[in-house]
N, C-alpha and C positions, 0 to 999 in steps of 0.2 A: 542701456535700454535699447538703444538702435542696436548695438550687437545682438540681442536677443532677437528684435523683431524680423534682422536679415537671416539670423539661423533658423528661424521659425517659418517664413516665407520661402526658403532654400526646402525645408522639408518637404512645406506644402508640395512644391514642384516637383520634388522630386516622386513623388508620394503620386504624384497626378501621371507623369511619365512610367510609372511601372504600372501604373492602372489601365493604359494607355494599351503600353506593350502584351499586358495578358490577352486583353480583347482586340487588339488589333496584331497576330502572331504573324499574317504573311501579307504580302504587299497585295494580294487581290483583296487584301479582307478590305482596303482601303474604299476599292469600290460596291463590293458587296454587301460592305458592314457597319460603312460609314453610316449610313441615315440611320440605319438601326437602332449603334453606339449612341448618335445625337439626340436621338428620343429615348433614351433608356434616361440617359444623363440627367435628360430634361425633366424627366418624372423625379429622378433620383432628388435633385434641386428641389423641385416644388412640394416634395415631401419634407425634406429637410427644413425649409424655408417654413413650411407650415407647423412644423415641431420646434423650431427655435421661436418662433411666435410664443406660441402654446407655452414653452419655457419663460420667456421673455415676460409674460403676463403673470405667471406662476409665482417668479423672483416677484415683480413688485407688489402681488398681495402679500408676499413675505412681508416685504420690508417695510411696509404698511403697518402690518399685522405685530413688527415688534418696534415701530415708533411711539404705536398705540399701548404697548407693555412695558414700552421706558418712563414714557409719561406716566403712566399709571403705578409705576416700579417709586418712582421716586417723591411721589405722595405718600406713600406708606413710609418710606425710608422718613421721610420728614416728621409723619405719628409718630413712630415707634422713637425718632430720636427725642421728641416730645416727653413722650412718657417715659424715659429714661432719664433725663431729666428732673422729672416730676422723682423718682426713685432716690436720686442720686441727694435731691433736697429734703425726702423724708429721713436718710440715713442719715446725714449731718445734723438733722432738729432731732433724730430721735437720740444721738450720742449727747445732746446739751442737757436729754434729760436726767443722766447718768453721772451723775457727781465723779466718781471714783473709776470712772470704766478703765483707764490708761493704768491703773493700780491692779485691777481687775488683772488686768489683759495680762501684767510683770508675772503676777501670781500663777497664772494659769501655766505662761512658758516654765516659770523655774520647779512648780511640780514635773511638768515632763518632764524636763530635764531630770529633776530627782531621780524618778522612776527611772529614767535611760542610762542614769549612771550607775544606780543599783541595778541592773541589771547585764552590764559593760563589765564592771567588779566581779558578778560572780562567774560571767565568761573568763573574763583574763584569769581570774584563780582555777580556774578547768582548764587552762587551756594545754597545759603541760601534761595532762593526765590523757587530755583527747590525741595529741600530739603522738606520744608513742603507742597509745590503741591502734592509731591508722599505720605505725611502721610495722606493727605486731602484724594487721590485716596485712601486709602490702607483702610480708612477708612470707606469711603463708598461701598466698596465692601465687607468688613465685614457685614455692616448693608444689603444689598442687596443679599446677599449670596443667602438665599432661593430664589428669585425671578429670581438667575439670571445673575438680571443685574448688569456685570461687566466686563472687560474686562484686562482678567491677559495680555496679549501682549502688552498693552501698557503701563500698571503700569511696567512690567518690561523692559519693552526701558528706560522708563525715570532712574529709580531707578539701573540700569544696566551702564548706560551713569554715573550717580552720583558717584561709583564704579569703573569705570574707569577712571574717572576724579581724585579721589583721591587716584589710586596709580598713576597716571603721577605725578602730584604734590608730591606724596611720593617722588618717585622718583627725580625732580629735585631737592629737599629739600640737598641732599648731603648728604654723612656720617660725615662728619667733623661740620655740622652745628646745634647746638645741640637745641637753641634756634628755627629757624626753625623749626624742629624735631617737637619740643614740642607745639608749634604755631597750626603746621598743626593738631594736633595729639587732641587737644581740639576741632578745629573748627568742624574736623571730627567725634567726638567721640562716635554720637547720630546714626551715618550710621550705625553704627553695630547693633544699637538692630533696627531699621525699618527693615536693611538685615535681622534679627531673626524674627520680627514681618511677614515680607513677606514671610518667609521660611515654618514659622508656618499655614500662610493660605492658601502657597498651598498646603502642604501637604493634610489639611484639608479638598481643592479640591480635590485631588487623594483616596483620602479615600471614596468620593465622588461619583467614578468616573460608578459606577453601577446605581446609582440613575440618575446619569445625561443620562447614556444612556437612560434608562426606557422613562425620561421624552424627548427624542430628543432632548438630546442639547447635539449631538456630538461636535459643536465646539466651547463649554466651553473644551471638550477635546484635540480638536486640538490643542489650543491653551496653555494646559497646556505641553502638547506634543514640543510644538513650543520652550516654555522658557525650556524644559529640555533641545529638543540641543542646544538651544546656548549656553546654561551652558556649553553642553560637548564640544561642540566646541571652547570656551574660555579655558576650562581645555588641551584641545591639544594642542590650540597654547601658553597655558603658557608652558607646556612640550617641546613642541619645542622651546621656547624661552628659558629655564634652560638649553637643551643641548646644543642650539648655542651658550652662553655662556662659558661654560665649553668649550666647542670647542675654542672659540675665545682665551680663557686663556691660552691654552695648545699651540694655534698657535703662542702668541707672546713671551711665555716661548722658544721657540725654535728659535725662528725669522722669523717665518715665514708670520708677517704681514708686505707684502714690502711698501704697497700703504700707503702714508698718511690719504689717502681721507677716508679708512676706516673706522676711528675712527670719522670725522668728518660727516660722513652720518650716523654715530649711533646718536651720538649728536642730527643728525638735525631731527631724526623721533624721538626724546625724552628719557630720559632713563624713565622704568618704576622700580614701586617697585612690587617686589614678590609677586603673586597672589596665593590667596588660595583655591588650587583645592577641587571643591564642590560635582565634583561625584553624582549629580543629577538623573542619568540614574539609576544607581544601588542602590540610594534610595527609587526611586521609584517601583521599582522591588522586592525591599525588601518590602516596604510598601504593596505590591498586595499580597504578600509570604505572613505575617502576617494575611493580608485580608482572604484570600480562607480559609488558617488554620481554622481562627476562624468561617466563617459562615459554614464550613464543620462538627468543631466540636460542634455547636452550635445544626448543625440538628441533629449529631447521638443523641445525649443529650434529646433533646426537641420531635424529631419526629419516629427516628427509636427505643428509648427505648430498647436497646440489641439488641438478634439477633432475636428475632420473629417477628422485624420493619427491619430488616437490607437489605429486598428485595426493599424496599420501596429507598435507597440507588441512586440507578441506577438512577430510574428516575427523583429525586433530579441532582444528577451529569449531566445528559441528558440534562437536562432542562436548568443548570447552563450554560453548554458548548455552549449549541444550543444558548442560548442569549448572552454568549461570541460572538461566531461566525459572528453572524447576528446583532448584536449591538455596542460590544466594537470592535474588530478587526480592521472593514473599518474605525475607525479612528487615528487607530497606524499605524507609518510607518512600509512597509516588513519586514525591517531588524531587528525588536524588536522580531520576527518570536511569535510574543506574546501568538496567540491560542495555540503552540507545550509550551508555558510555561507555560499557565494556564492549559493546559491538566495535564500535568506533574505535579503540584502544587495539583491539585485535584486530582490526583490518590496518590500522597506525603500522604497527610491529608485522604485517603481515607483509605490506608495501615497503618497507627498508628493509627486510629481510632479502626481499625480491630482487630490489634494485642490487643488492650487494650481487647476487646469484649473477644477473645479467650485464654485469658492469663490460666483460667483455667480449671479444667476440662471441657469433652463437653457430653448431651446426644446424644445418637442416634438421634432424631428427630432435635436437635439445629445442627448436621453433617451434614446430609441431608439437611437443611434448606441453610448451610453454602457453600457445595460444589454446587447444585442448583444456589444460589445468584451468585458466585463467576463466573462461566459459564455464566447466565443467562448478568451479567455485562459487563464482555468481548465481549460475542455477541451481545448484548447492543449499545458497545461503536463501534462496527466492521461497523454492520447493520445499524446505524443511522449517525455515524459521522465518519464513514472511520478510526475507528482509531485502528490501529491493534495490537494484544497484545504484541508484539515485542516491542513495543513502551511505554510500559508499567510499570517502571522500580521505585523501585523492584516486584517482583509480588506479588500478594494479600495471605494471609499467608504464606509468604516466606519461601516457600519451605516445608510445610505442609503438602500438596494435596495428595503426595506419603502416608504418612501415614493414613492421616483422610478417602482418596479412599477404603481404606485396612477394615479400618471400616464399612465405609458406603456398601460395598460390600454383605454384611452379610444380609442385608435388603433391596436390590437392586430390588430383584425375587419379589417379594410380591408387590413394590409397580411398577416394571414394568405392572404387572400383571392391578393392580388395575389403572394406569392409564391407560393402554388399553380398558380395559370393562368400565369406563369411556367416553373414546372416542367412540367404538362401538356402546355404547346406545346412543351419539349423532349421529353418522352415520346413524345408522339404524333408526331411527325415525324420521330420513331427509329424506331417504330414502322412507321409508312408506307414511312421511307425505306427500309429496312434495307440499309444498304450494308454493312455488316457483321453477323458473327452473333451474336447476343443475348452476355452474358456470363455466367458459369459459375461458380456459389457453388463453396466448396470439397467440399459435399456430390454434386456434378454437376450440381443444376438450375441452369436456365437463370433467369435474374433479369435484372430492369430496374434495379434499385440506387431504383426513386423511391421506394419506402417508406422506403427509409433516411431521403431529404431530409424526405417527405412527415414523418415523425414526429417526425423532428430541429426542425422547425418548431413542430409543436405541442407538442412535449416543453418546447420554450425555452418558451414563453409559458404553458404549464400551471405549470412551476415555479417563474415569477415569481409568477404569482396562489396558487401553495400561499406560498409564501416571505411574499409579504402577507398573506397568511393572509384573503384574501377568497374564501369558499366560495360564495356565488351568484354572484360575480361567472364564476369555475371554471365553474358550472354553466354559465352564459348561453352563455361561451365554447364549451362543446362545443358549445351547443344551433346555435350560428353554425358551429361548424366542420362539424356533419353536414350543413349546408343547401349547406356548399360539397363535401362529401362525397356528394351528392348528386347536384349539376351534374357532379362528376367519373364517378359511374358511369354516367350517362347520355351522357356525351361518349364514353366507352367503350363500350358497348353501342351505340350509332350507327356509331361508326367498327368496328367487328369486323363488324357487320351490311353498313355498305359494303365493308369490305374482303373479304369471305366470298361475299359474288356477287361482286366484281370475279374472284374465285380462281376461282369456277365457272363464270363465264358467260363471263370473255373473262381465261382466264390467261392468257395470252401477251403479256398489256398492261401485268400486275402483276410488282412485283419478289419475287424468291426468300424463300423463309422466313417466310412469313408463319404456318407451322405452329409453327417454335421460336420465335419473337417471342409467338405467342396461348400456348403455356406458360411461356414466361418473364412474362405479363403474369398467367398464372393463380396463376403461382407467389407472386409478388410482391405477390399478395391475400393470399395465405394469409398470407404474413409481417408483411400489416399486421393482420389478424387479430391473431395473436398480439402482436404488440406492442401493437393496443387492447385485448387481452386485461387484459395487462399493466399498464397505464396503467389499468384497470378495479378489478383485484383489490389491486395495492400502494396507487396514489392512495387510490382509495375509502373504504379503511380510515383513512386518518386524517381523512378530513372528519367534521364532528359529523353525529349519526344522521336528523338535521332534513334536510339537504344530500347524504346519501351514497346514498340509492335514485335520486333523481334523477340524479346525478353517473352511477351504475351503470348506471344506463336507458339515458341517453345513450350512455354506451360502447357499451353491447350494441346500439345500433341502428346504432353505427360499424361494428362489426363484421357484423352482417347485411348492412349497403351493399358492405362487402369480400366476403362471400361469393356476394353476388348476382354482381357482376360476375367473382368467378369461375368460379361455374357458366355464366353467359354464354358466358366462355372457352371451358369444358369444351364446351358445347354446339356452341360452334362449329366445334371439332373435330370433335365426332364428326360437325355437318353437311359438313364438305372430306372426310372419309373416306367417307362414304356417298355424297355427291357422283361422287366414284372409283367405286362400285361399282354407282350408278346404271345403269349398261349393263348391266350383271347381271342385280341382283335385275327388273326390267323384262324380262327372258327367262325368270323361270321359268316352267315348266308349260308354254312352247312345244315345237314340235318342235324348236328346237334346246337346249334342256334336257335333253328326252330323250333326243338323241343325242348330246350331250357333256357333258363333267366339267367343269362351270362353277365348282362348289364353290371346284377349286384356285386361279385367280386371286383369288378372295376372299379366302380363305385366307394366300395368300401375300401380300395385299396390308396385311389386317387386321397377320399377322407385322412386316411394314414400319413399320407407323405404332406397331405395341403396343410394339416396340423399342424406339421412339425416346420414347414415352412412359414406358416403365418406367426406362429411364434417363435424363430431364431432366424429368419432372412429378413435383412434390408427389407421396407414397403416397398420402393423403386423397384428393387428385382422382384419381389415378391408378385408384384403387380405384370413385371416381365414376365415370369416363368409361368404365372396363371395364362397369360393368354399366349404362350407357347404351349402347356400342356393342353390348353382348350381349341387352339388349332391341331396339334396333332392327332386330338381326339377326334375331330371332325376329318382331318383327313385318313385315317383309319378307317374309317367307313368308306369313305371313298375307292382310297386304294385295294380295300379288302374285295371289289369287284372284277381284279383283275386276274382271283386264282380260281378253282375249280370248284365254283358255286354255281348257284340256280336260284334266281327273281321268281318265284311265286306268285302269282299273279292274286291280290287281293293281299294274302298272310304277309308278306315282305314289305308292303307299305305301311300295314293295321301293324306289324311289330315294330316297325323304324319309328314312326307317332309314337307308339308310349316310349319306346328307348328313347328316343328325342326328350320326350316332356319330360323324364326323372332326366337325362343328362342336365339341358337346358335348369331345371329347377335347383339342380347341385351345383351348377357352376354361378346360377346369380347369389349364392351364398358365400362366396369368394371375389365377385368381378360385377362391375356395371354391367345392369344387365342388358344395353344398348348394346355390348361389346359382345356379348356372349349371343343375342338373337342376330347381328350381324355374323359372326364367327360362323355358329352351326347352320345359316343359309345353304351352306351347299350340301347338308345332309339334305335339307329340303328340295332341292332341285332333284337331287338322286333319287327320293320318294316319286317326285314329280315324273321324272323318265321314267319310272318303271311302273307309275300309273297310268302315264297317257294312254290315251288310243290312238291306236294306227295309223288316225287320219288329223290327230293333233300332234303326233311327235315335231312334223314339220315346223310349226308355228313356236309349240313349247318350245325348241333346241334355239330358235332364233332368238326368241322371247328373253331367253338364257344368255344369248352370245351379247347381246347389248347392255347387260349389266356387267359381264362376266365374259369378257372379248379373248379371254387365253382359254375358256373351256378346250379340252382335248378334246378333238374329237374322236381320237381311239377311243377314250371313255366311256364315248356314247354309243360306239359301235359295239362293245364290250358288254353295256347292263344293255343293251336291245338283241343283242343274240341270244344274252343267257337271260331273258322272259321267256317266261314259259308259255306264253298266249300268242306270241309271233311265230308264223309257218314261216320256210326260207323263200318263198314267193314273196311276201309281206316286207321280212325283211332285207332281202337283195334290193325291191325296189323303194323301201325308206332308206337304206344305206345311201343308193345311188342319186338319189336327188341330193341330200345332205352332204356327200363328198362334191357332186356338182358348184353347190352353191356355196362350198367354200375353199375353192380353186384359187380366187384371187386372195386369200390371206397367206401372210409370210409371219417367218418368225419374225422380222423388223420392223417390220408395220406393226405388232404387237406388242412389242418387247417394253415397248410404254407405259402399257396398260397391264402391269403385272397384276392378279389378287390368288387368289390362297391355293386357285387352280395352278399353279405355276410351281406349288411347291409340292406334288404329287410324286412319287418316286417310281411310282408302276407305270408312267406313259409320256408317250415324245412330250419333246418340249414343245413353248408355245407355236404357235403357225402350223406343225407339223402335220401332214395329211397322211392318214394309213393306205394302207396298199393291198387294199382286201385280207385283211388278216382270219377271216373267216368264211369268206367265198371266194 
């Protein structure tokens, strides 16, 4: 008892000290975190303290509550023995009323009896007749075997009944009667070897029992299934009948058999003789055990030839399982839980096959091959047939993986490597080629499936290095994989940039699709996003806290590498869309702007592309690309002032308002429309310049620079020369106050204050002051 309570007290401490150590991880935490800890504590206590109460009070309404039902328990136990009693004295006055009942009683056993012996008689006179009926059956289902045709359920009714018939007859036969004994013991003597001969054919059937599924003849199984229980169910009720025995012994050893009749209603159901438990269930279980072993060992031997076939393994095992499954199972009962035993069996025989394979030394390439299979198997067994490795027992080179990881480590970089530019060059040649079109998550976007590979790759080699539990080794490993993570968005971003002038300059040369291929390549970012995400926030957490910023840094530059390449994407769309509408925006402000509704083909063309984007791109870029094509659209107008047009004085503002209000209206059908009345602001402003008058340019332009501190002011020199309502007296002297008053801006005073003026392509950069470009 004190040992217990010193190991119990040892815990607690211990238990206190690591609770200790979490919350107090550095020695400032002492002072910074001390009071903290002591009032967390204190709550922690006083809660605790208030809930063991609450318990404490709980228990003694219990134990109340069943004082209260013992007492009460054992007033009733007192009735009831009361009137059992009362019972037990009407039985005895009612037998005194019965002159003759004990005469009665003689009469009644010696007819059963009668009856049981005439009917013992005319068994034993059958019994020789039944006898070779069953070797007749036993033997034509030998001959019939292949075909079939036979039927085990009723060869063993008959031959079962024959077995039971001859320990009854054991049984009456007596112990004293030696002659009998020996009588019975001839007639019977030939039962034994049919019972060995029948034993022998079913097993024969069970050995069987894969063939028979193959060919559908599950109920040649069922019915081998059938004679095993009743085997087992004969074997419990002999076990029940051994202990009721022994029970009965021990009760009249004491005196406790009061009733005569007892002994006479054993009598009248027969005595039997000792049956011998056959245990059939667990034959047959051993008989599968054997089985699996050997066609397990049979493959490694004949098919996988060491480890350079040993992948080949799996789908052996797969295959086994899946037609266990789907064949033999539905005709075992539940409770054999038979698939959890043949899994178990074949992973048994799959594990000493193994070990035999690895018994000696191994090269690098057979390590690789081994730790590969070994994953590849489990995922295998997870992804096809639910079965998880937990379940798996013992594991496949037992306990191995830590060190053989350790090795395979060293060669890990190289072939990450080379299966990437493997996968790449299938990527991108899907890519280029596109003879087909991209394929289609179940959510509708368009995906390339290579993040799957790409992560499945580094996922295997991340969880060998966790599984060795080498944490810089982890670290190095990413630091290798972003460098090839690297080469890959730069392979990407070159080929999008070829393929995107091939699209512009000469489509007619380029194959189809290259718009759903560049979102299914953007889409396919994003997913690996998330899954470095992922591999960020679960890994990360368990490396020690020396290992784990680093580990995390990593990732997150994995994932910026994926986001770059798919804003690339993004981008390059929206460059093949503007491309399209290149004929366009290059016509505003001419005369054929103002004499036709250009807006609509933009409009409709933008609807085109926004369609196909709303439903096959990420929302995230989706949401990207809307408010890149809604900026470029907005500076498209802009820019479109710097070629060889003319502001209309009146018509060029009254057409920018309705082009505004359908723009504006089409793009809040896509985009917040907070986003979209900010975005198109600086068409407004351009209306505004080329409404003002003469003596409000000054004030509008400023009015402008304090929302909008990068406006060019080439731009504004640009839509005020080409109004049509300024003479060059007007505007040399609004030019010259406006270049005056913004003498003291630079580009680095500005360069802070970037917005959407800073992304213009027709005019200097921010700060920049023109040089009379028109006077």
């Amino acid at each position: 008892m004190l040992s217990t309570e010193a190991v119990t007290d040892e815990n607690v401490r211990q238990y206190a000290i690591q609770r200790l150590a979490k919350l107090l991880r550095h020695p400032d935490d002492l002072v910074y975190k001390a009071d903290d800890v002591r009032r967390k504590l204190a709550q922690e206590k006083l809660l605790i303290d208030a809930q063991l109460n609450t318990d404490v009070r709980r228990q003694f309404d219990d134990v109340q509550e069943g004082l209260e039902m013992l007492y009460s328990t054992k007033g009733q136990i007192d009735r009831v023995k009361t009137d059992m009693q009362k019972v037990d004295q009407l039985c005895n006055r009612a037998q005194s009323y019965l002159t003759n009942f004990d005469r009665i009683q003689k009469i009644s056993v010696a007819n059963r009896n009668f009856v049981r012996t005439d009917e013992f008689y005319r068994q034993f006179s059958e019994f020789h007749e039944q006898y070779v009926h069953v070797r007749e059956m036993l033997a034509d289902a030998k001959t019939n075997f292949e075909q079939g045709d036979f039927n085990l359920l009723r060869l063993h009714y008959f031959l079962y009944k024959l077995e039971d018939f001859r320990s009854r007859a054991m049984g009456f036969s007596g112990v004293n009667d030696a002659d009998s004994e020996q009588t019975l013991a001839q007639m019977f003597g030939g039962l034994d070897g049919l019972v060995h001969e029948f034993e022998q054919f079913l097993w024969h059937v069970a050995g069987g029992i894969y063939d028979l599924a193959l060919r559908n003849r599950a109920n040649v199984i069922v019915q081998l299934l059938k004679v095993v229980e009743t085997e087992e169910a004969a074997d419990r009720a002999q076990e029940r009948e051994v202990e009721g025995a022994v029970l009965v012994r021990r009760q009249s050893l004491v005196g406790s058999a009061r009733r005569p009749s007892m002994a006479s209603s054993v009598m009248a159901r027969g005595p039997k003789k000792e049956r011998k438990v056959k245990h059939y269930r667990q034959k047959l279980l051993d008989l599968l055990r054997h089985f699996v072993a050997g066609r397990v060992t049979e493959f490694f031997k004949q098919e996988a030839k060491g480890l350079d076939g040993v992948e080949e393994v799996t789908g052996f095992v797969i295959d086994e399982l899946t037609f266990v499954a789907e064949a033999v199972t539905p005709a075992f009962p539940p409770n054999y839980f038979i698939f959890d035993f043949l899994v178990n069996e074949y992973h048994q025989a799959v594990v000493k096959n193994t070990n035999e394979l690895v018994a000696g030394d191994l090269e690098g390439g057979a390590i690789l091959t081994l730790l590969r299979w070994v994953r590849e198997y489990h995922s295998a067994l997870r992804k096809q047939l639910s079965i998880p490795k937990d379940q798996l027992k013992p594991a496949l080179l037992e306990g191995r993986e830590d060190q053989l990881a350790q090795e395979y480590l060293d060669i890990a970089v190289s072939k990450i490597r080379e299966w990437i530019t493997n996968l790449m060059r299938t990527e991108t040649n899907t890519f280029t080629g596109r003879q087909d079109a991209p394929s289609m998550g179940e959510d509708g976007l368009y995906v390339t499936g290579g993040s799957v590979y790409l992560f499945e790759i580094v996922n295997q080699n991340i969880d060998l290095v966790i599984d060795a539990q080498r944490a810089k080794l982890l670290c190095d490993l990413m630091a290798e994989c972003n460098k090839v993570f690297q080469d890959i968005g730069k392979q990407w971003r070159d080929l999008l940039e070829v393929e995107k002038i091939k699209q512009i300059e000469t489509p007619e040369s380029v194959a189809e699709g290259l718009v759903d291929y560049t979102m299914a390549l953007a889409n396919e970012q994003i997913r690996s996003v998330v899954q470095a995400e992922t591999i960020r926030d679960e890994t990360g957490d368990r490396l020690s806290r020396s290992h784990q910023e680093r580990f995390k840094a990593e990732l997150s530059q994995s994932m910026d590498i994926f986001m770059n390449i798919a804003e690339s994407a993004t981008q390059t769309l929206a460059d093949i869309v503007f491309s399209d509408l290149r004929p366009i925006t290059a016509a505003l402000y001419t005369a054929e702007w103002y004499q036709e509704d250009l807006l609509q083909p933009v409009i409709e063309t933008l609807k085109d592309y926004c369609q196909d984007f709303q439903d096959h791109l990420d929302k995230y870029l989706y949401k990207r690309l809307m408010q890149d094509l809604l900026s470029r659209f907005a500076l498209s107008y802009v820019d479109a002032a710097s070629g060889k047009v003319k502001f209309r004085k009146g018509k060029s503002s009254e057409k920018l308002n309705l082009e505004l209000h359908r723009a504006t209206k089409f793009f809040k059908e896509h985009m917040d429309s907070g986003a979209v009345t900010e975005t198109l602001s600086i068409v407004r402003i351009l209306i505004s310049l080329i409404d003002s008058t003469p003596t409000m340019i000054f004030l509008e332009f400023f009015s402008v620079k304090k929302q909008y501190p990068d406006l060019p002011l080439a731009l504004v020199e640009d839509i005020l020369a080409k109004r049509d309502d300024l003479d060059k007296s007007q505007l040399k002297s609004i030019l010259e106050s406006l270049r005056q008053k913004s003498k003291g801006e630079t580009g680095s005073s500005l360069a802070k204050q970037r917005t959407l003026f800073s992304k213009l392509k027709s005019y200097p950069p921010l700060g920049s002051v023109s040089k009379g470009r028109f006077l």
